[in-house]
NUVEX-824702 format. One line per 8 residues: number of its first residue (from 1); for each residue x, y, z of N, C-alpha, C, O. Coordinates in nm, 3 decimals. Layout:
residues N
NUM) X Y Z X Y Z X Y Z X Y Z  ... $
//
This chain:
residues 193
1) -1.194 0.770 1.500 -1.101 0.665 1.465 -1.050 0.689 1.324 -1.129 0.712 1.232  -0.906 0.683 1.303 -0.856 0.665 1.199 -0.799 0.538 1.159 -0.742 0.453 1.227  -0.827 0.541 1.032 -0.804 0.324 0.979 -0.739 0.359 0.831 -0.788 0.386 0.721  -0.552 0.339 0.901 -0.487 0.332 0.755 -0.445 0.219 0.664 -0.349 0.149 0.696  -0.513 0.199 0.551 -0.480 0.056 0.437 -0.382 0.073 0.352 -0.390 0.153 0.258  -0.274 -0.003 0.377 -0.121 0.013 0.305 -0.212 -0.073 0.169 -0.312 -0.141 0.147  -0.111 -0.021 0.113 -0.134 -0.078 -0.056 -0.065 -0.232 -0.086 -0.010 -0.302 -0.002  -0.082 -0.259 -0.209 -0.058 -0.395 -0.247 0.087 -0.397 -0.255 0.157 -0.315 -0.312 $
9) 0.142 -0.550 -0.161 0.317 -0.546 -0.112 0.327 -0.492 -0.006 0.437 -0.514 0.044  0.232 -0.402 0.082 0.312 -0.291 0.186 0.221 -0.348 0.288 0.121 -0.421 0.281  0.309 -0.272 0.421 0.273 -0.349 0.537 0.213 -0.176 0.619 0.185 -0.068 0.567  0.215 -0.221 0.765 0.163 -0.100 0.849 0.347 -0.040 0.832 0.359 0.082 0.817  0.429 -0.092 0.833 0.579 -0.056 0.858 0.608 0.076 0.724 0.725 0.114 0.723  0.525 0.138 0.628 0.527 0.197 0.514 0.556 0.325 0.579 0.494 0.352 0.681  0.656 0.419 0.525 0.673 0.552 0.544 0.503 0.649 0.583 0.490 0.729 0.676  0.422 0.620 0.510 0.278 0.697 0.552 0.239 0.676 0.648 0.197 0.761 0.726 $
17) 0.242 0.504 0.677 0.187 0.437 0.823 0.236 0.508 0.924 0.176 0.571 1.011  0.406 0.486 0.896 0.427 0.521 1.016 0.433 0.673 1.058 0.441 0.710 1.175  0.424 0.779 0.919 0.460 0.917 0.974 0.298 0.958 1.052 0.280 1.045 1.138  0.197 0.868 0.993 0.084 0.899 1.105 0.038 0.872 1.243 -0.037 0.927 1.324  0.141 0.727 1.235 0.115 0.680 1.359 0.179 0.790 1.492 0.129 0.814 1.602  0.319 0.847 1.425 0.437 0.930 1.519 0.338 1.019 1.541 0.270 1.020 1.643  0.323 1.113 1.429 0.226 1.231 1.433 0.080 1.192 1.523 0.065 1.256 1.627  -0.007 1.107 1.493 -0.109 1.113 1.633 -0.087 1.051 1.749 -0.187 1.039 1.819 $
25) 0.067 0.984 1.813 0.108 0.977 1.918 0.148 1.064 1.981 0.113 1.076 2.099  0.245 1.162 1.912 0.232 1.328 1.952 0.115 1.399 1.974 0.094 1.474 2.069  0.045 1.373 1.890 -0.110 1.465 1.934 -0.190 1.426 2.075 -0.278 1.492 2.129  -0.124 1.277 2.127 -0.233 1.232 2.209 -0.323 1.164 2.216 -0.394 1.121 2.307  -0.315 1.149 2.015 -0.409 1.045 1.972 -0.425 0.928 1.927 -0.520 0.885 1.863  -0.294 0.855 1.974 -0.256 0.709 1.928 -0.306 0.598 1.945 -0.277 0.491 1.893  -0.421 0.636 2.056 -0.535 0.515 2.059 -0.611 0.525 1.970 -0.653 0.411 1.947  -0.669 0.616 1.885 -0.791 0.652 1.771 -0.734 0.577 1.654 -0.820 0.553 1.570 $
33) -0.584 0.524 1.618 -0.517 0.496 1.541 -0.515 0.353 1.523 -0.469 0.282 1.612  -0.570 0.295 1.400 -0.534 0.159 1.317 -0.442 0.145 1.207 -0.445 0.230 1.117  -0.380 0.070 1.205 -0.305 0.053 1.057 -0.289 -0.147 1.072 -0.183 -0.203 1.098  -0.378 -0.196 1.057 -0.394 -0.355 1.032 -0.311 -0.406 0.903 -0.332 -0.354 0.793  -0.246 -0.477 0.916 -0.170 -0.552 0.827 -0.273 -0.639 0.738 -0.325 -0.740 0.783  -0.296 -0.591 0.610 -0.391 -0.634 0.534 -0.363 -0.801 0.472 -0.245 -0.820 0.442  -0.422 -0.875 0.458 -0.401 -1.007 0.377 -0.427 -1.000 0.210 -0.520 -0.943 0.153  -0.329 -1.066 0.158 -0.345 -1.061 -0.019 -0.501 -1.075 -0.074 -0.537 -1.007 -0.170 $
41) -0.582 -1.159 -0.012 -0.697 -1.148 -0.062 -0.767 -1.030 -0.016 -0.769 -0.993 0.101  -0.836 -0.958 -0.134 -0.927 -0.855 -0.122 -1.013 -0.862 -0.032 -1.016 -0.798 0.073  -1.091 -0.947 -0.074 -1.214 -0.986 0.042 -1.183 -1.019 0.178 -1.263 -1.002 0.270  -1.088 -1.058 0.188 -1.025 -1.074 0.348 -0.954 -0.969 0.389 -0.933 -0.944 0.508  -0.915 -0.909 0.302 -0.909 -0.753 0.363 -1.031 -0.674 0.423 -1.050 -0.627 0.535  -1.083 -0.676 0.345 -1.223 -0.589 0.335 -1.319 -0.662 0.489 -1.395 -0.589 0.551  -1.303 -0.777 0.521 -1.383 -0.827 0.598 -1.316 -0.774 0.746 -1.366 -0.734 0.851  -1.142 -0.799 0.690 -1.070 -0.758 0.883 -1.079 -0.645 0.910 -1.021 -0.605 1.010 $
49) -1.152 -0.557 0.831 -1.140 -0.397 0.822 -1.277 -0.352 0.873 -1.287 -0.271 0.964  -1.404 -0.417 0.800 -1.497 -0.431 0.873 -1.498 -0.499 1.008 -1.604 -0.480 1.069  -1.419 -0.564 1.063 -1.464 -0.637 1.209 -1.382 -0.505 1.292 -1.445 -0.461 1.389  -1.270 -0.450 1.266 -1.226 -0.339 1.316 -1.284 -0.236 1.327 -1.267 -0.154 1.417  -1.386 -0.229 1.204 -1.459 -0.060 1.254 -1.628 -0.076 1.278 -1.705 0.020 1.267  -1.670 -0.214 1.311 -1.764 -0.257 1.329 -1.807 -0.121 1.440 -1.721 -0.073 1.515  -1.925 -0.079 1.438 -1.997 -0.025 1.545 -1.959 0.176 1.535 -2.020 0.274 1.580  -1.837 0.163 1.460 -1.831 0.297 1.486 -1.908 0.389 1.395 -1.933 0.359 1.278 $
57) -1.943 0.498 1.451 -2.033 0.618 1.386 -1.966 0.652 1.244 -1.845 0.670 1.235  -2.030 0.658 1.162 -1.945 0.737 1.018 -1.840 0.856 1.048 -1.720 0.867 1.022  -1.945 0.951 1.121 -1.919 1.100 1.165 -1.808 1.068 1.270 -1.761 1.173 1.314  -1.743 0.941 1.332 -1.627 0.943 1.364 -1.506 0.849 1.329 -1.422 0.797 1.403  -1.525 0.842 1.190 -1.487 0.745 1.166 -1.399 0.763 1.038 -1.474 0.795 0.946  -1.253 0.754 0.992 -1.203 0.793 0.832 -1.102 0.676 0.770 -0.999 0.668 0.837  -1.103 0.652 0.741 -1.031 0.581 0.618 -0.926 0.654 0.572 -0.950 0.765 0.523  -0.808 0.611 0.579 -0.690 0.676 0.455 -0.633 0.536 0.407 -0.588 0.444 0.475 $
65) -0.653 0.551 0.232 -0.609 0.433 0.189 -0.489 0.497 0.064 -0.506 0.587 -0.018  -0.372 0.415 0.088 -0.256 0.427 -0.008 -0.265 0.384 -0.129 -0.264 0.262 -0.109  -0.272 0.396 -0.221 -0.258 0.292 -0.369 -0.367 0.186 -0.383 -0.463 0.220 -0.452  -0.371 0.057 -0.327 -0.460 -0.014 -0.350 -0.571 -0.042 -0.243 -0.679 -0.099 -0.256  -0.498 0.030 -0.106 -0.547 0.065 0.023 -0.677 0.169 0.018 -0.762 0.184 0.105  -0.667 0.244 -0.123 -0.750 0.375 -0.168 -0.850 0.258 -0.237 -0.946 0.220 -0.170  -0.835 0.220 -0.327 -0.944 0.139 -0.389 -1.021 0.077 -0.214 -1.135 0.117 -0.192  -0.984 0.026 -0.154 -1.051 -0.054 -0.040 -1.132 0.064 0.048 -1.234 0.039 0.111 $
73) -1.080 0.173 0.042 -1.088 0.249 0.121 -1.214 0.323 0.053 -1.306 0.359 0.127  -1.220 0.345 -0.077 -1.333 0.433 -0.120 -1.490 0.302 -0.140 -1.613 0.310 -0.132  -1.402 0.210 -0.163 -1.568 0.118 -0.132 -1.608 0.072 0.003 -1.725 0.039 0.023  -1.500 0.068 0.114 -1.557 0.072 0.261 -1.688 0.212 0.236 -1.810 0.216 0.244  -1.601 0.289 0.209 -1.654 0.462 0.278 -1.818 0.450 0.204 -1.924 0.478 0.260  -1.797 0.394 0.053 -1.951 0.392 -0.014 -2.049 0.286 0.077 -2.170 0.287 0.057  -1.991 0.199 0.175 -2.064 0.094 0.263 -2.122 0.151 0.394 -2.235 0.128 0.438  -2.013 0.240 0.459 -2.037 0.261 0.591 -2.117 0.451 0.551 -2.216 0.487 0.615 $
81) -2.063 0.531 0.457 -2.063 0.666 0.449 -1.958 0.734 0.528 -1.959 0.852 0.565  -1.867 0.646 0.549 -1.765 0.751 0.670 -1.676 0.818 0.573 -1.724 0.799 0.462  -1.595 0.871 0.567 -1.503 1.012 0.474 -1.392 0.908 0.451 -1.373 0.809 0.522  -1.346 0.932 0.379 -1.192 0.871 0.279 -1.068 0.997 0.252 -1.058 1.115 0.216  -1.001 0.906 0.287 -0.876 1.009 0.237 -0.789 0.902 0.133 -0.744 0.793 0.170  -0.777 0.953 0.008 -0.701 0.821 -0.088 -0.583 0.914 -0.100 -0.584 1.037 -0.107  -0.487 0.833 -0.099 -0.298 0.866 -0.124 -0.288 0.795 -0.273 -0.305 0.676 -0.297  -0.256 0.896 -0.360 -0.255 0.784 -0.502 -0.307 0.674 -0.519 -0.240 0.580 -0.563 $
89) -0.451 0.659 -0.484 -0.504 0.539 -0.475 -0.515 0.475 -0.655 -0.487 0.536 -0.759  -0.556 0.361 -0.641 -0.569 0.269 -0.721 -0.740 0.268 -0.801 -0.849 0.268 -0.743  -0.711 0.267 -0.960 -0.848 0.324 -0.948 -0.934 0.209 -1.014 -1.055 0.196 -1.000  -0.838 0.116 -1.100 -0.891 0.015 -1.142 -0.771 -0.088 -1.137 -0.702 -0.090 -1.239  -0.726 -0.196 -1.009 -0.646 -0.225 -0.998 -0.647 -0.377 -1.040 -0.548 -0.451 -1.042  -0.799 -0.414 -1.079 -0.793 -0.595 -1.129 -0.721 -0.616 -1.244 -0.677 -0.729 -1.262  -0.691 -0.492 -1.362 -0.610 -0.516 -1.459 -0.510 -0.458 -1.409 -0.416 -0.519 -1.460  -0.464 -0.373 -1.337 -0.306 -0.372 -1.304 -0.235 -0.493 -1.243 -0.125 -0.542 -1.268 $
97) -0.325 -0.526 -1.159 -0.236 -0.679 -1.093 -0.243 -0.797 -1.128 -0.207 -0.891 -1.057  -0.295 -0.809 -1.258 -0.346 -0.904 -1.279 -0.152 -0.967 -1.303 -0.119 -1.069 -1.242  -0.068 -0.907 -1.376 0.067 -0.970 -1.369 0.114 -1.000 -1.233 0.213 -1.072 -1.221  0.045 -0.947 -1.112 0.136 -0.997 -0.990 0.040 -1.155 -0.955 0.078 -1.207 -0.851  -0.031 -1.203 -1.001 -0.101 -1.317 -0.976 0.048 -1.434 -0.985 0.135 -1.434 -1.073  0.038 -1.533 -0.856 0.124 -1.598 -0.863 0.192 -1.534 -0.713 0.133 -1.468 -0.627  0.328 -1.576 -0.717 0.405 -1.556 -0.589 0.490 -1.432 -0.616 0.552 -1.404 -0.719  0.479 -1.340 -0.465 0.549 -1.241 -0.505 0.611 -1.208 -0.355 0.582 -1.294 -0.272 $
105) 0.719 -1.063 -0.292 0.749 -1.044 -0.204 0.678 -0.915 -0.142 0.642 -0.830 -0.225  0.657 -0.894 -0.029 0.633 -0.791 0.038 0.734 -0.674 0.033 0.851 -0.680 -0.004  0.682 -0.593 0.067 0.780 -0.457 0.021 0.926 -0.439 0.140 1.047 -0.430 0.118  0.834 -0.439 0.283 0.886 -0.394 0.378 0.990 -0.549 0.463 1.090 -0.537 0.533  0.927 -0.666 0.427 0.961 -0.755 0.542 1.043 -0.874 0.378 1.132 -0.954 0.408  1.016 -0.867 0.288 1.094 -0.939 0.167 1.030 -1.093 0.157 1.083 -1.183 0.092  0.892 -1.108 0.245 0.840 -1.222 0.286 0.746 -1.275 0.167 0.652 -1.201 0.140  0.758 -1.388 0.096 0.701 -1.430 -0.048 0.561 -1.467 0.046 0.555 -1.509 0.161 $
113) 0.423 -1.424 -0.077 0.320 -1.464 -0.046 0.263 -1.481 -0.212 0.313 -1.418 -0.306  0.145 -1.582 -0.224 0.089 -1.576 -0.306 -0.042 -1.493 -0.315 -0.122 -1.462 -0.227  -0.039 -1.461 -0.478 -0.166 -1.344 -0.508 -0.223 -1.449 -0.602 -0.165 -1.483 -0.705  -0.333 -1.496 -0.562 -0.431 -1.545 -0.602 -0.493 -1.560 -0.747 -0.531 -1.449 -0.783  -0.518 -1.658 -0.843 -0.602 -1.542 -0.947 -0.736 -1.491 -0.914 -0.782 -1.383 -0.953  -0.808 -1.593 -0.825 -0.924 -1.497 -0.765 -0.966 -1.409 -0.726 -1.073 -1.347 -0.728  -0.807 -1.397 -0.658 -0.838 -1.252 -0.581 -0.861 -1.130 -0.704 -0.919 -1.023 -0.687  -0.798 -1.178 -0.831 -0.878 -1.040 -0.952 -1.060 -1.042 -0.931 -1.125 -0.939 -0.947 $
121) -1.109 -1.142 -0.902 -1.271 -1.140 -0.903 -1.275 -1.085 -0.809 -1.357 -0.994 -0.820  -1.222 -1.088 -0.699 -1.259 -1.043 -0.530 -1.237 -0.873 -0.554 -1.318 -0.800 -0.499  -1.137 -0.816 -0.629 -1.108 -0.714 -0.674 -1.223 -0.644 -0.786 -1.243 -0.523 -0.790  -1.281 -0.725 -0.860 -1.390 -0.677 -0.938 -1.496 -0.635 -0.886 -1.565 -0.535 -0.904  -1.503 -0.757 -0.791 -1.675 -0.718 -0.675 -1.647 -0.595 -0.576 -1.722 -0.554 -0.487  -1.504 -0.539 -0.620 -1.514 -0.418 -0.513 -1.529 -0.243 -0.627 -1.512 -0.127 -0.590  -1.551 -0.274 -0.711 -1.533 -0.137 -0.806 -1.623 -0.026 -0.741 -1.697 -0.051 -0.646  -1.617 0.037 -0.771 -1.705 0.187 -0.782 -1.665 0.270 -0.854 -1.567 0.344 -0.867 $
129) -1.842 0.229 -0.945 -1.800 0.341 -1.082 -1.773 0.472 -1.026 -1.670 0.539 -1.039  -1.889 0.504 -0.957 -1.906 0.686 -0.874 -1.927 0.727 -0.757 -2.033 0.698 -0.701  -1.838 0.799 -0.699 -1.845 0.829 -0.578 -1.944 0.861 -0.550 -1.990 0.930 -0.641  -2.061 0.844 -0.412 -2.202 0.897 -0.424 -2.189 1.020 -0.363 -2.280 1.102 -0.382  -2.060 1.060 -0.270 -2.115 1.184 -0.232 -1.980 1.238 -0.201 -1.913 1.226 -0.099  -1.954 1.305 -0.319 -1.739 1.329 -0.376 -1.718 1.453 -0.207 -1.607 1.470 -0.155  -1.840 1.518 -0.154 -1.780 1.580 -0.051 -1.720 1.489 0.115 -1.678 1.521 0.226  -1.749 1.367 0.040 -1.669 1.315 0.199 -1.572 1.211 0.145 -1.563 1.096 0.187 $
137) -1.489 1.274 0.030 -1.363 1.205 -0.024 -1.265 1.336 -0.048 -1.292 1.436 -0.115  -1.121 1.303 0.040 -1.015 1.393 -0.028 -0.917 1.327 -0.087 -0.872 1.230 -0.025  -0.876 1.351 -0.182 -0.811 1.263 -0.290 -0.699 1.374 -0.288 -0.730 1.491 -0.308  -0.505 1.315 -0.253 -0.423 1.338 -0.279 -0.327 1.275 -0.365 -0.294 1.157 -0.348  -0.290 1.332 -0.437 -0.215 1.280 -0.606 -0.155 1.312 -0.644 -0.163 1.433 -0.665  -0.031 1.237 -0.691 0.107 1.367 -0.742 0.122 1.301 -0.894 0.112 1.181 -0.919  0.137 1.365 -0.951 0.182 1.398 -1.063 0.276 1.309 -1.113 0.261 1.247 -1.219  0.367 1.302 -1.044 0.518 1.224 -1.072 0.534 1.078 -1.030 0.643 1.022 -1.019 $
145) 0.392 1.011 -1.003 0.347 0.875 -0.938 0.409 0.804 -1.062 0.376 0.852 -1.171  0.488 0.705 -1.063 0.583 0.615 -1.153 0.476 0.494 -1.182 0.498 0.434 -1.287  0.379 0.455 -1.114 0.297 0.335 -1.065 0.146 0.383 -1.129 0.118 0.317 -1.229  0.053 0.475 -1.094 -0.037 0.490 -1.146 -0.058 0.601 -1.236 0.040 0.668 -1.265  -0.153 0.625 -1.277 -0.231 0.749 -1.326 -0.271 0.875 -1.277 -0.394 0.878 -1.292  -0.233 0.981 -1.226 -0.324 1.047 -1.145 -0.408 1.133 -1.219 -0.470 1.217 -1.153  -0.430 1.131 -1.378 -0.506 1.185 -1.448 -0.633 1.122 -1.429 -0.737 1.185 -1.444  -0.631 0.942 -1.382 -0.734 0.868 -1.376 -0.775 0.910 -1.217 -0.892 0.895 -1.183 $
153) -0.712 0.945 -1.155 -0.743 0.932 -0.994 -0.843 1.081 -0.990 -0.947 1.094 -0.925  -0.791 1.168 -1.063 -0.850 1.316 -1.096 -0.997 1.256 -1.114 -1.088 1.241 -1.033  -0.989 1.233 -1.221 -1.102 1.176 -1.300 -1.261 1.081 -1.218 -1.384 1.091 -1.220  -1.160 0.996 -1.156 -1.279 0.892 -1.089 -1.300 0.935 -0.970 -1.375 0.866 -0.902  -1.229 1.084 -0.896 -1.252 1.127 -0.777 -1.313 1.327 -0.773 -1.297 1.422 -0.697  -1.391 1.298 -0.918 -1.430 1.391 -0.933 -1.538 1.493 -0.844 -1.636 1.438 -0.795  -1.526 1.585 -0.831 -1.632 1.667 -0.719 -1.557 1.666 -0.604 -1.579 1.766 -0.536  -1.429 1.546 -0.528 -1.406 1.572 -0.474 -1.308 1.659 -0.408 -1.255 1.735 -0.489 $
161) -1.271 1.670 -0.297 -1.152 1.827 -0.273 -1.010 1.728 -0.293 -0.985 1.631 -0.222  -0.917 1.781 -0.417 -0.858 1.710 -0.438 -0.739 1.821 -0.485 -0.746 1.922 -0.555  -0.594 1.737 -0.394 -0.443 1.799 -0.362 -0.376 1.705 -0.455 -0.340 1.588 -0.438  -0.368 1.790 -0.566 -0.259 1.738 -0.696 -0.095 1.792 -0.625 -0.078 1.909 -0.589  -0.040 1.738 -0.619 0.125 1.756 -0.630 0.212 1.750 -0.715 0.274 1.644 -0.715  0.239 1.817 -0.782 0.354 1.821 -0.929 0.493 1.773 -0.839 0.548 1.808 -0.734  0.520 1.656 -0.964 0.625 1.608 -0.921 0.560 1.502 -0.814 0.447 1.453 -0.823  0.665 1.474 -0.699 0.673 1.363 -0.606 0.667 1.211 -0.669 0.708 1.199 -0.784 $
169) 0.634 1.132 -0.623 0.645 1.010 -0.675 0.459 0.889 -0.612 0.341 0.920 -0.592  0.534 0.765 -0.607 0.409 0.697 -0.568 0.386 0.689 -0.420 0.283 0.656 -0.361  0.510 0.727 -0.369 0.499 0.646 -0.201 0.487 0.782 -0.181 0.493 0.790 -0.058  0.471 0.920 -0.233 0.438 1.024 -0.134 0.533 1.051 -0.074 0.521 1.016 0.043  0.696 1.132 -0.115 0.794 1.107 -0.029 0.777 1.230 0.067 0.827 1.256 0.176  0.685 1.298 -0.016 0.682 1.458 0.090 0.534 1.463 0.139 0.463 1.561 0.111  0.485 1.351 0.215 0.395 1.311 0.244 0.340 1.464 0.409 0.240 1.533 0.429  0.470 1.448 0.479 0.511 1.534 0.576 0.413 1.686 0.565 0.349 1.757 0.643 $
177) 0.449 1.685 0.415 0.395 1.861 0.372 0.211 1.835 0.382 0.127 1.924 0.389  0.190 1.696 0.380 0.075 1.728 0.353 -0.084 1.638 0.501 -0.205 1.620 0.510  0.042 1.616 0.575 -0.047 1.519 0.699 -0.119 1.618 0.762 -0.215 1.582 0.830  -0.088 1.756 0.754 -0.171 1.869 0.865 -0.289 1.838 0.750 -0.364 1.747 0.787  -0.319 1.889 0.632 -0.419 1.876 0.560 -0.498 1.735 0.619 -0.591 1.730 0.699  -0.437 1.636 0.557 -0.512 1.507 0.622 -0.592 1.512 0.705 -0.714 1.519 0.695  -0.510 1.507 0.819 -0.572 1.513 0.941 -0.660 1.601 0.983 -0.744 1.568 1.066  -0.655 1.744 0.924 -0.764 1.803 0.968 -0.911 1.790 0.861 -1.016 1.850 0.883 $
185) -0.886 1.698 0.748 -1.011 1.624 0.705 -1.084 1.554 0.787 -1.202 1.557 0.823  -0.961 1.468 0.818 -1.051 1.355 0.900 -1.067 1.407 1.015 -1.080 1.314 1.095  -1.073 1.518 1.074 -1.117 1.576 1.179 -1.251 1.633 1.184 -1.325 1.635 1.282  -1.276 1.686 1.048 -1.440 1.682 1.036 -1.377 1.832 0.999 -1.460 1.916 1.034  -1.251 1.900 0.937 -1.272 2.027 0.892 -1.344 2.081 0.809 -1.363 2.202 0.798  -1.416 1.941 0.708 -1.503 1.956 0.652 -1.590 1.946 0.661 -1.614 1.851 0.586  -1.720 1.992 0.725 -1.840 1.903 0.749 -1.903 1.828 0.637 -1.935 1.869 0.525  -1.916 1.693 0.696 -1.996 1.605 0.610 -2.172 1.661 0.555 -2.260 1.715 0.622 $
193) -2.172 1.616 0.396 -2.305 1.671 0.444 -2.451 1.619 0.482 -2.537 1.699 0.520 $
//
């Protein structure tokens, strides 16, 4: 099973969502495929994500999280041990968002929701200083991300096998060049160890 977490504002409707969803409907594999429409609160993210992958084996099981979808995604993976794939993830995002607290719009649908100030605590209780085991994290990062750091994403995703991209931007526009890689992570090209 693959379980993709759009980032903060974004829906399953996001250019990544959907170039994976096309791509493992072509493969045959469009039932193995989640992309759940996450809720503004952290913790209620984190909980609909757990009732979704409730029961499944680590060893079949991956995470790809986008931007803030990556923050969710690397503290699922430290819960369950299943492999992560982060897309410019988010590496300390309670002080980045702390300005979107209050009412804001969704990316894809223009639909106003409120961001909580709690949800910064709900965001704190999810940190991870260190990856415990950087070989079942692949961390992809470009360079030219307008939105985060990827010197920090380098940094806090250290040890792991990690695809810097010079240039590109935050949403990954040449995402295309890099889904065969993906996917054959989360295929187990790597063995876990």
């Amino acid at each position: 099973m693959i379980v993709y977490l759009h980032g903060f504002r974004s829906s399953p409707q996001s250019f990544k969502a959907r170039l994976l969803n096309q791509r493992l409907h072509a493969l045959g594999r469009g039932a193995d495929y989640l992309c759940p429409q996450l809720p503004a609160s952290p913790a209620g993210a984190i909980a609909l994500v757990q009732s979704l992958i409730a029961g499944q084996s680590p060893q079949q099981l991956t995470l790809i999280g986008s931007s803030l979808g990556g923050y969710y995604a690397t503290w699922l993976a430290e819960q369950t041990g299943c492999r992560a794939v982060l897309l410019n993830p988010a590496v300390s995002p309670p002080g980045d968002l702390e300005k979107y607290v209050g009412i804001t719009t969704g990316w894809h649908d223009g639909q106003p929701f409120e961001f909580k100030r709690e949800y910064i605590a709900e965001l704190q209780a999810l940190a991870v200083q260190h990856i415990s085991q950087p070989e079942r994290y692949f961390l992809v990062a470009a360079t030219g991300d307008e939105v985060l750091d990827w010197c920090d994403m380098t940094r806090h995703y250290a040890g792991a096998r990690q695809l810097v991209i010079q240039g590109s931007d935050h949403g990954l526009s040449g995402f295309a060049d890099q889904i065969d890689a993906v996917l054959a992570f989360c295929d187990g090209a790597e063995p876990l160890a």
